[in-house]
C-alpha positions in Angstrom: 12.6 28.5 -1.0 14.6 31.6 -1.7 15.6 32.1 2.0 17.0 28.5 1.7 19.1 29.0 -1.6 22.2 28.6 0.5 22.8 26.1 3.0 25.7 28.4 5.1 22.8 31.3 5.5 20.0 28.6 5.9 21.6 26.7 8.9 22.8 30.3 10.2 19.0 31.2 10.2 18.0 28.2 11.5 20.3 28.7 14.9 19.3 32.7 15.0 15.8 33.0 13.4 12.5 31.9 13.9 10.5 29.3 11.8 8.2 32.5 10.8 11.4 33.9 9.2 12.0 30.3 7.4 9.0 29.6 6.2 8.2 26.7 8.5 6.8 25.5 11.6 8.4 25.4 15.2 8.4 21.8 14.6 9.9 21.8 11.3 12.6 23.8 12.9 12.9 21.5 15.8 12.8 18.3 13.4 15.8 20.2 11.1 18.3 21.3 14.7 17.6 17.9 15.4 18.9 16.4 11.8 22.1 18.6 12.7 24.2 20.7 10.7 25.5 18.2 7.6 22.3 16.6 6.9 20.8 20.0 6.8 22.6 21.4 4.4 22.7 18.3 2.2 18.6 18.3 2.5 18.8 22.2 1.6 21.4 21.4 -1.3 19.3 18.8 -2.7 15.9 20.9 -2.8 18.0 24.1 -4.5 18.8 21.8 -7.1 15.2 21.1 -7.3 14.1 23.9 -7.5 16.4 25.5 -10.1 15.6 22.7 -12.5 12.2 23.8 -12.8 8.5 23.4 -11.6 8.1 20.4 -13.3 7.1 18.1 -10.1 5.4 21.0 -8.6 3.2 21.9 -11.9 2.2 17.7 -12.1 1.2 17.7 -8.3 -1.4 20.4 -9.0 -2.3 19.0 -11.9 -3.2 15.7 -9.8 -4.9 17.7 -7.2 -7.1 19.7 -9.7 -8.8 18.0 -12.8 -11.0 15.2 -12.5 -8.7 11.9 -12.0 -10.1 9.3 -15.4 -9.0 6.4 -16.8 -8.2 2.9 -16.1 -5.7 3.8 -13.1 -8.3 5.1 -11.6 -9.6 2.0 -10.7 -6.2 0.0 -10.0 -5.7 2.7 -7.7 -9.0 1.8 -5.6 -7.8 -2.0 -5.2 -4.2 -0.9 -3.9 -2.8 -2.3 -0.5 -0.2 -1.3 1.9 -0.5 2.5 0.8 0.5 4.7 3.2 0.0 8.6 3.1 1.6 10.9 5.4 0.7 14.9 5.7 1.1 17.8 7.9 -2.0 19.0 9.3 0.0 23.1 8.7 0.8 22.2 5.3 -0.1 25.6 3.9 1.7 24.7 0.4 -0.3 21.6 0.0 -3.3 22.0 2.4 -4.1 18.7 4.2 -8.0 18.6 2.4 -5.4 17.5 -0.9 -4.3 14.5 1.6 -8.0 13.5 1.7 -8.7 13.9 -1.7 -6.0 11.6 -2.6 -7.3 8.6 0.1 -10.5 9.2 -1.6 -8.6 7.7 -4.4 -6.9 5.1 -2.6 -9.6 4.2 0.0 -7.7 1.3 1.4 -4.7 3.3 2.1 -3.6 4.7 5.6 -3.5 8.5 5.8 -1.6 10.1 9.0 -2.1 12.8 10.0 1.3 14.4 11.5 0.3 17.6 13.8 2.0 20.6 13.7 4.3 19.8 10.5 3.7 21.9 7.0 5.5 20.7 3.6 8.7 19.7 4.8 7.2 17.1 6.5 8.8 14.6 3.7 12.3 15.3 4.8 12.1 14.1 8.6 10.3 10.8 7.6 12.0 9.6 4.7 15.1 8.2 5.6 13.1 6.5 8.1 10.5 5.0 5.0 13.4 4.4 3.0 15.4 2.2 5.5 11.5 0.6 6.0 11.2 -0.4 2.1 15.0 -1.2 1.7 14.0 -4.3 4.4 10.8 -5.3 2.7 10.6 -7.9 0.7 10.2 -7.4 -3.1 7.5 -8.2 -5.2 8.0 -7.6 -9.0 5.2 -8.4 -11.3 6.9 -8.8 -15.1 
């Protein structure tokens, strides 16, 4: 994350370095020369600001993946539809056996498996799953 601070010396990297030196994978690198320039930077831009507000999201995801999941959403978790759950099988930040563990929670959910992506795998699929919800139909319960 530090390496990626700035997007000028991120997408500088990017063109010259390898995804060793970035902290990714060779397809992670691909996936980002293939978002191009602008929606790099933006995507860097966006996780800097992340990242200097704090570990917040970071310290409730390994909260999730560590203690014993109780309580009644426990249950309404198990009777969910239309889940789907998406993970790099070289996710070395959040191994894919935490992908597993959380299907084990929401059995009828579909987990893919996405070969040879690690964590970033989130930014080259979700403007894709975004435009996907933003034409689904909406069902509110109030």
């Amino acid at each position: 994350m530090t390496r990626q601070m700035d997007p000028d010396k991120m997408w500088a990297t990017m063109q010259t370095g390898s995804a060793k030196a970035l902290g990714i994978t060779p397809a992670e690198k691909e996936g980002w020369m293939a978002l191009g320039e602008d929606k790099a930077k933006f995507a860097t831009e966006v996780l800097r600001d992340v990242f200097k507000a704090g570990g917040t999201g970071a310290t409730a995801d390994y909260v999730l993946e560590a203690k014993p999941w109780t309580g009644r959403y426990v249950e309404a978790l198990a009777g969910l539809d239309d889940v789907e759950l998406w993970h790099g099988d070289e996710d070395a930040t959040t191994p894919f056996a935490a992908a597993l563990h959380l299907k084990g929670k929401v059995p009828k959910a579909a987990l893919h498996k996405v070969e040879g992506f690690g964590h970033e795998l989130g930014v080259f699929i979700l403007e894709a799953r975004l435009d996907d919800l933003a034409v689904a139909p909406l069902a509110m319960e109030r």
